[in-house]
Wavefront OBJ file of the C-alpha trace (Angstrom):
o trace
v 12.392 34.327 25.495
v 10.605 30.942 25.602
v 10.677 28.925 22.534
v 7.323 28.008 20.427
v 6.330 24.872 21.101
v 6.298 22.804 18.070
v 3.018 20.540 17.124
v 4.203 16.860 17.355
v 2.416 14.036 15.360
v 2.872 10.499 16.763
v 3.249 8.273 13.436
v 2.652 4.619 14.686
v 3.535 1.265 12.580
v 3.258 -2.419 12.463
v 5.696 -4.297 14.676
v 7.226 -5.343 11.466
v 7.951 -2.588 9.672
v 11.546 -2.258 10.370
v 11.760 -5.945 9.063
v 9.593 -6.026 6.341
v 9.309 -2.491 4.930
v 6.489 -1.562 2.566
v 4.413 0.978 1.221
v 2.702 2.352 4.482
v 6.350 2.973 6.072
v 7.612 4.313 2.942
v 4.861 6.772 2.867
v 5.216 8.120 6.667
v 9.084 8.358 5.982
v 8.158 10.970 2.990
v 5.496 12.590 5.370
v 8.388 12.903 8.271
v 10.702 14.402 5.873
v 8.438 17.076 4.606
v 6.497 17.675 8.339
v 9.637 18.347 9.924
v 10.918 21.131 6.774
v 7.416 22.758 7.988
v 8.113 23.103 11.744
v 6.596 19.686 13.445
v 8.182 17.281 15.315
v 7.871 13.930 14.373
v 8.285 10.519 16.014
v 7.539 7.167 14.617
v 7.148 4.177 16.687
v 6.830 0.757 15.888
v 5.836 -1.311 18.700
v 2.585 -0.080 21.420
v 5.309 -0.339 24.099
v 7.440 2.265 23.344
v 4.105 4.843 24.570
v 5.302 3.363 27.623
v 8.658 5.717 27.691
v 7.094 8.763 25.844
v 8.269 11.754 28.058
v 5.538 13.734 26.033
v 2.308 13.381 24.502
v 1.799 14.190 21.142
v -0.901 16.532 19.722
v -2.054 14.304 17.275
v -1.591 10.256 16.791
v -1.632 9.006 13.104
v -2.770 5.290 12.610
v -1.778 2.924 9.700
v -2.844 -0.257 7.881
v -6.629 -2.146 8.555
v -4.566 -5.687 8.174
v -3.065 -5.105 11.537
v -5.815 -4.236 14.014
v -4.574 -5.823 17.144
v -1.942 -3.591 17.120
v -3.660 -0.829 16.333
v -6.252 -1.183 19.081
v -3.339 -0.822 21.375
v -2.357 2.544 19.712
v -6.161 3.031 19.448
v -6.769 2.835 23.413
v -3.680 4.394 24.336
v -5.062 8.049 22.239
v -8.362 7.270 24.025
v -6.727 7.452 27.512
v -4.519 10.359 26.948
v -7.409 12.262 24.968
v -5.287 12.460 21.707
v -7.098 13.063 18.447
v -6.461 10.573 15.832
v -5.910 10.578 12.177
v -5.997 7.095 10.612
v -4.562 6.455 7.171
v -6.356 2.274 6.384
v -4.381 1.344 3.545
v -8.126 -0.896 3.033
v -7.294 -4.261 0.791
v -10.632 -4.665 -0.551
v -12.005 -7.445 1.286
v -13.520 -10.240 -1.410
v -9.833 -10.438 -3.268
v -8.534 -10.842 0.233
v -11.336 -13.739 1.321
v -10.536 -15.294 -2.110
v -7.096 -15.482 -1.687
v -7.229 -17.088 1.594
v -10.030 -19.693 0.520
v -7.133 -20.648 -2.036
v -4.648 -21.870 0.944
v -4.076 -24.275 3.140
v -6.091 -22.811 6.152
v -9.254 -21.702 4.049
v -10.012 -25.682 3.908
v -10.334 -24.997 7.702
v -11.023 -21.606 8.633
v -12.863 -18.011 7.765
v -11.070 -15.156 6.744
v -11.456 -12.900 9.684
v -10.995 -16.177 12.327
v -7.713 -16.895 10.415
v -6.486 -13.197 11.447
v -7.314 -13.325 14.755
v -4.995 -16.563 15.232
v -2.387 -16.045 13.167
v -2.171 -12.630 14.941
v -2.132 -14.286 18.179
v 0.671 -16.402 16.961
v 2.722 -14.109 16.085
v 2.137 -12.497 19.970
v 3.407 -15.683 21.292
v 5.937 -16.703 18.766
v 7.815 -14.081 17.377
v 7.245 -11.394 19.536
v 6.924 -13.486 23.020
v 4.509 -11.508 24.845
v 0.912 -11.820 25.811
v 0.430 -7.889 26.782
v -1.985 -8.228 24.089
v -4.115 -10.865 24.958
v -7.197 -9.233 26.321
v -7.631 -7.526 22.523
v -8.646 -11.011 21.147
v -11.853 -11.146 22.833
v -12.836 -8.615 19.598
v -12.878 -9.671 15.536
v -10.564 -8.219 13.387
v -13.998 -6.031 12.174
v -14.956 -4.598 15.304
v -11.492 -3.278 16.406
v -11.803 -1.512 12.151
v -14.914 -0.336 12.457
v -14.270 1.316 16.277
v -11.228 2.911 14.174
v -12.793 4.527 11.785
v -15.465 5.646 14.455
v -13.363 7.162 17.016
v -10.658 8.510 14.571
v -10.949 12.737 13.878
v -9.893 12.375 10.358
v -9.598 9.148 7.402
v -7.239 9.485 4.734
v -8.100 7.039 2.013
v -5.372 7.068 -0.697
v -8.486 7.221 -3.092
v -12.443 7.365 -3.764
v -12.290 3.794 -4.955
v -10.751 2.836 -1.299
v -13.337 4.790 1.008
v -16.179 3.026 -1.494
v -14.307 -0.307 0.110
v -14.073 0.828 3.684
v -17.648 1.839 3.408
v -18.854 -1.525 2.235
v -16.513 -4.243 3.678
v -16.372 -2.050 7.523
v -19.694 -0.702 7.938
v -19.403 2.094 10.700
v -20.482 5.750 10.912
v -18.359 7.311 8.693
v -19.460 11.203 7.710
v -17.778 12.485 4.459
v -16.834 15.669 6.516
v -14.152 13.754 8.137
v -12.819 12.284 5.127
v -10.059 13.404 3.439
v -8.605 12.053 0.261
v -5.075 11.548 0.602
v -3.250 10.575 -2.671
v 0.365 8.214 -2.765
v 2.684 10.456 -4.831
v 4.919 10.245 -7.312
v 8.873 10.026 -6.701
v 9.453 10.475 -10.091
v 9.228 13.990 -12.360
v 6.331 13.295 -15.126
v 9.013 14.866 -17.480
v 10.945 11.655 -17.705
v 8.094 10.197 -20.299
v 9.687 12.762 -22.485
v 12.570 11.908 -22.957
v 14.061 10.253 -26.160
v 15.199 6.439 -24.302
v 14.353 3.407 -26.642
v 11.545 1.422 -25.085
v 12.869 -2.432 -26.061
v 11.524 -3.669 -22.586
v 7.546 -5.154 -24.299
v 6.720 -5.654 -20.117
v 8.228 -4.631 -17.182
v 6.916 -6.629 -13.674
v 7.612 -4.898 -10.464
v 6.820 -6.691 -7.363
v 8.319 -9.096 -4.599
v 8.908 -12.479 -5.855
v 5.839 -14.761 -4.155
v 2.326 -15.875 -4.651
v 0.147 -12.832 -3.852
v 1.855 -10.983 -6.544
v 0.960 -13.409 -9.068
v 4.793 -13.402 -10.182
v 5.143 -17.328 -10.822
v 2.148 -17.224 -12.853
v 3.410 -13.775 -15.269
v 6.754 -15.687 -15.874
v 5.153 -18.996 -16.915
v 2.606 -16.841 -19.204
v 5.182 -15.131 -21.011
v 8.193 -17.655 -21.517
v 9.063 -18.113 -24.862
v 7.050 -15.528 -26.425
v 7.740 -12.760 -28.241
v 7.781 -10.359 -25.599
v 11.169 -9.397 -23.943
v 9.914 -9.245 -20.288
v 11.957 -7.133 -17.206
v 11.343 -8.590 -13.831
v 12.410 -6.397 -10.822
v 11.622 -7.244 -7.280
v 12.598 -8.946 -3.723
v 11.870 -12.205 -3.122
v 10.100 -13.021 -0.408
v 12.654 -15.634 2.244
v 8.889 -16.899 3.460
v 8.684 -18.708 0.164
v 11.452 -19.889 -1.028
v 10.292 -22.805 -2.809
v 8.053 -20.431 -5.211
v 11.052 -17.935 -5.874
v 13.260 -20.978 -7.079
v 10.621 -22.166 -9.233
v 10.373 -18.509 -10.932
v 13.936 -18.403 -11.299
v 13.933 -21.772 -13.216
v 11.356 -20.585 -15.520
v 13.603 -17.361 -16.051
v 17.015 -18.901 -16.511
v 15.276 -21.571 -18.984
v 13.669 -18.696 -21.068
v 15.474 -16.533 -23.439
v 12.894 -13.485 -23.252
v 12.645 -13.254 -20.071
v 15.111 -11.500 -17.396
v 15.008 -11.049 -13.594
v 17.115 -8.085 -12.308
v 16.350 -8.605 -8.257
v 16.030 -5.579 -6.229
v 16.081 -2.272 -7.773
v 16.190 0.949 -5.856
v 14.522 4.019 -7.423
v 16.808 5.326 -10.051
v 17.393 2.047 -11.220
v 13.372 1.959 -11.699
v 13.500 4.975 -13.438
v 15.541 3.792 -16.069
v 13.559 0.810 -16.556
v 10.290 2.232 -16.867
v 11.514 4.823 -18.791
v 12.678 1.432 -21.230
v 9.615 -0.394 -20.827
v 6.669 0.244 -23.025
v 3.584 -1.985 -20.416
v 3.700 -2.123 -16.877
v 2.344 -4.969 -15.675
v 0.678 -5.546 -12.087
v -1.638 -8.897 -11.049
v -1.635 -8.837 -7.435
v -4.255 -9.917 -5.029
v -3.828 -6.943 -2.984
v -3.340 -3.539 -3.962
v -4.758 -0.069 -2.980
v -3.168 2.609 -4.439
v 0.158 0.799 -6.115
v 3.363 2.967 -6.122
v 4.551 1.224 -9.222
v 1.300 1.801 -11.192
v 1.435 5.537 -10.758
v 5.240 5.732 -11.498
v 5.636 3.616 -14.407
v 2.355 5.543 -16.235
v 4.025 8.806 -15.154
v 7.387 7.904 -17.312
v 5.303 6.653 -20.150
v 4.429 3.337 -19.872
v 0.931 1.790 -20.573
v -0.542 0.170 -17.648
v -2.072 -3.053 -16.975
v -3.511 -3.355 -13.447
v -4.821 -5.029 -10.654
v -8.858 -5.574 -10.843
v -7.939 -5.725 -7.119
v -6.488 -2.121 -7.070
v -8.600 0.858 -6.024
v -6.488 3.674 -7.954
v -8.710 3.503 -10.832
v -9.855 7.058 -10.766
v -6.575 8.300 -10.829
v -6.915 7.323 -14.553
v -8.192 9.902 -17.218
v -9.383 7.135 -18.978
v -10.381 3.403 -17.746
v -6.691 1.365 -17.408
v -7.001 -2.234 -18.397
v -7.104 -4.352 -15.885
v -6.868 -8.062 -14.831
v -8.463 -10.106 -12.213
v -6.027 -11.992 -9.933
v -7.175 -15.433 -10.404
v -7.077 -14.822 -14.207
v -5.400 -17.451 -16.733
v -2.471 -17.267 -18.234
v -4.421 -16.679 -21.701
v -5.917 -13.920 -20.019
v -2.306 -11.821 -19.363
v -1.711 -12.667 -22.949
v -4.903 -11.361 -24.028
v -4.791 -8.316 -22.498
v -0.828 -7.324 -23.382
v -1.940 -7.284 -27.245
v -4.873 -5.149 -26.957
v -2.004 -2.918 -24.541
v 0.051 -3.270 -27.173
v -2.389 -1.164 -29.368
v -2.015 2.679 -30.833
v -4.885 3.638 -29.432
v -4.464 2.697 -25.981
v -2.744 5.400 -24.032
v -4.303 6.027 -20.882
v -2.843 8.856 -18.871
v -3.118 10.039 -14.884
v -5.263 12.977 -13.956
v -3.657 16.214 -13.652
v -4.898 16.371 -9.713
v -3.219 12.755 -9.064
v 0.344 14.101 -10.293
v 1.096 15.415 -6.932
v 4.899 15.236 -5.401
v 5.431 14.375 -1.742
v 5.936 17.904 -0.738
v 2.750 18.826 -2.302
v 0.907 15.346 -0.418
v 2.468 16.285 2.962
v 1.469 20.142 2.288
v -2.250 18.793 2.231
v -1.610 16.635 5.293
v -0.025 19.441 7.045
v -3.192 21.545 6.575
v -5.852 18.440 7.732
v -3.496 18.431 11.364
v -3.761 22.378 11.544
v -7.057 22.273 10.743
v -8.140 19.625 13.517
v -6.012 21.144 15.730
v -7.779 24.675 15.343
v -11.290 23.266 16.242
v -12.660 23.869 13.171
v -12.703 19.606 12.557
v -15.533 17.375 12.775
v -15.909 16.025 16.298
v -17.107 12.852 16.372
l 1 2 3 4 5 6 7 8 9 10 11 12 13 14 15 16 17 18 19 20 21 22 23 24 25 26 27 28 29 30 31 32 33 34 35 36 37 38 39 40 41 42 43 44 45 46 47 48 49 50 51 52 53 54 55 56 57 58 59 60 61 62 63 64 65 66 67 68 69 70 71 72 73 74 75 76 77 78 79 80 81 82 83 84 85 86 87 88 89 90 91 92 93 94 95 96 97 98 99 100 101 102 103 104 105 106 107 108 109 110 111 112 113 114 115 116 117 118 119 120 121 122 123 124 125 126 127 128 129 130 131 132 133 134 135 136 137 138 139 140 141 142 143 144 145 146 147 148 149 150 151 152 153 154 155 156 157 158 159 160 161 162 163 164 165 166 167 168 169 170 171 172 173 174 175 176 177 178 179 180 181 182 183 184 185 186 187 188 189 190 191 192 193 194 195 196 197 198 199 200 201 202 203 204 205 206 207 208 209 210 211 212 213 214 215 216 217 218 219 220 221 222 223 224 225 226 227 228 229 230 231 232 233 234 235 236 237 238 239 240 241 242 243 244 245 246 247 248 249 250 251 252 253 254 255 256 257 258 259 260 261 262 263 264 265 266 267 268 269 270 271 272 273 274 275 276 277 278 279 280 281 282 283 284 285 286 287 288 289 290 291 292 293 294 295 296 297 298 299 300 301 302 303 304 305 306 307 308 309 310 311 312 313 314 315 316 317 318 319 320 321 322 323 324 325 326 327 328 329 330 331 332 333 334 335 336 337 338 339 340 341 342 343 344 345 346 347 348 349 350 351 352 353 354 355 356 357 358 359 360 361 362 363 364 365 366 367 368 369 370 371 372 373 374 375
């Protein structure tokens, strides 16, 4: 008797993922878990030429991440050759924040936004990875590879409402809401946790990599010598070095304030679970990971204007705007501070991975059966 033959799903990555993991890998690590309990097989590749070698072709090719799209038109063409449907989760940074950002460096005196990708993408063909297999992509802008990805993909998973109302404005391309599926990160952590009796005597916790688009420097010089005991917990990034040693001055010359370095996820736990704000500033999020944890075990958020999880919220979570001043984070940890501030996650965004990957599981089936949009 022959064996079934199992529905594979072709998870592909930036180049750098093994190096530099983040929330995108994370996530499709969870989804292979999960997929593979239910039956599928499950690769994940992390460079276009390892197609090349595939022995078999999937049934279904899932894209990541709208900041990489000369990689992903090579994934991109590759599904259009073989006739391979394609799911496409765009992780979308909402452009203006990014724009903003860049005007703020060195190359903004000098260049746009989008003409800056397209170079320092090319760079990094030539430099780190040595290889012009690639080259004939940069005849197209970072926007038209996006916008021919959302076009030609079978199904977009924006991680929320907020995020599809970015894709829609900053990569205009036919996009009907029948194809859409919202997607949702999940949470590691049991909501149960916020019960329990642990003292809260962190005032702020700040969970992030140590370097500029996090806003970290700027937190640490806003809170020294305040009144606020202040947890820091995060990697620091080996591109800036200069900016990590200047955070760790401020910390070692402040009494309040306390930088733990990496943390895996119990260790977060516990923190959260002693923290009573959660603070966030970055200049890109989406749907942040430590946002929807740290609220989970109980501790009031303050977010990213940047962020697009903000109808996860049952109620509006303050918020600050990256380029805000230091009075501003000061500002807006006493009104957090406040009784009656206690914003809490919908019910329908409390979701485990299991329960994320069971909804994925039924958007492949579902495409797979026919019954999907064709586009």
């Amino acid at each position: 008797m022959s064996l079934e033959k199992k529905t594979e799903i072709l998870f592909c990555l930036r180049r750098d993922a093994p190096d530099k993991p983040g929330g995108d890998s994370g996530k499709v690590y969870k989804y292979k878990h999960y997929l593979e309990a239910k039956g599928f097989l499950v690769t994940v590749v992390t460079d276009p030429t390892e197609l090349k070698v595939k022995e078999t072709l999937p049934d279904i090719m899932h894209l990541f991440n709208m900041q990489t799209p000369y990689e992903n038109y090579r994934y991109m063409t590759w599904a259009a050759e073989k006739n391979i449907p394609l799911c496409f989760s765009p992780i979308h940074h909402e452009k203006k924040y990014m724009v903003k950002y860049f005007k703020g460096g060195f190359f903004g005196k000098f260049l746009n936004y989008d003409a800056y990708l397209m170079l320092s993408s090319f760079a990094k063909e030539l430099i780190k990875f040595r290889t012009m297999r690639n080259v004939l992509s940069y005849n197209k802008s970072p926007l038209s590879i996006n916008r021919a990805l959302v076009e030609r993909a079978s199904r977009i998973f924006p991680l929320s409402e907020s995020e599809l109302e970015h894709i829609r404005f900053d990569v205009p391309a036919k996009l009907p809401s029948s194809k859409v599926k919202v997607l949702p990160n999940a949470l590691t952590f049991s909501r149960g946790g916020a019960a329990e009796q642990i003292s809260r005597d962190i005032d702020v916790m700040v969970v992030g990599r140590i370097e500029p688009r996090k806003n970290i420097l700027k937190i640490a010089q806003a809170l020294r010598d305040t009144r606020y005991k202040v947890v820091f917990a995060g990697k620091e990034n080996s591109n800036h070095k200069k900016y990590c040693a200047e955070f760790k001055d401020i910390v070692q010359a402040s009494s309040n304030l306390q930088y733990l370095g990496e943390l895996n996820q119990d260790q977060l736990s516990h923190h959260y679970k002693r923290s009573k704000i959660n603070l966030s500033n970055s200049w890109f999020e989406v749907v942040s990971q430590v946002d929807l944890e740290a609220t989970s075990l109980g501790c009031k958020p303050i977010v990213s204007a940047a962020s697009a999880l903000f109808d996860y919220f049952s109620s509006p979570p303050l918020r600050l705007e990256p380029d805000c001043s230091e009075a501003d984070i000061l500002n807006c940890i006493e009104n957090a501070m406040k009784e009656d501030y206690q914003p809490q996650l919908r019910n329908s965004f409390t979701n485990s991975w299991e329960d994320v990957t069971d909804m994925l599981a039924i958007e492949y089936r579902t495409l797979l059966s026919g019954e999907a949009v064709r586009i």
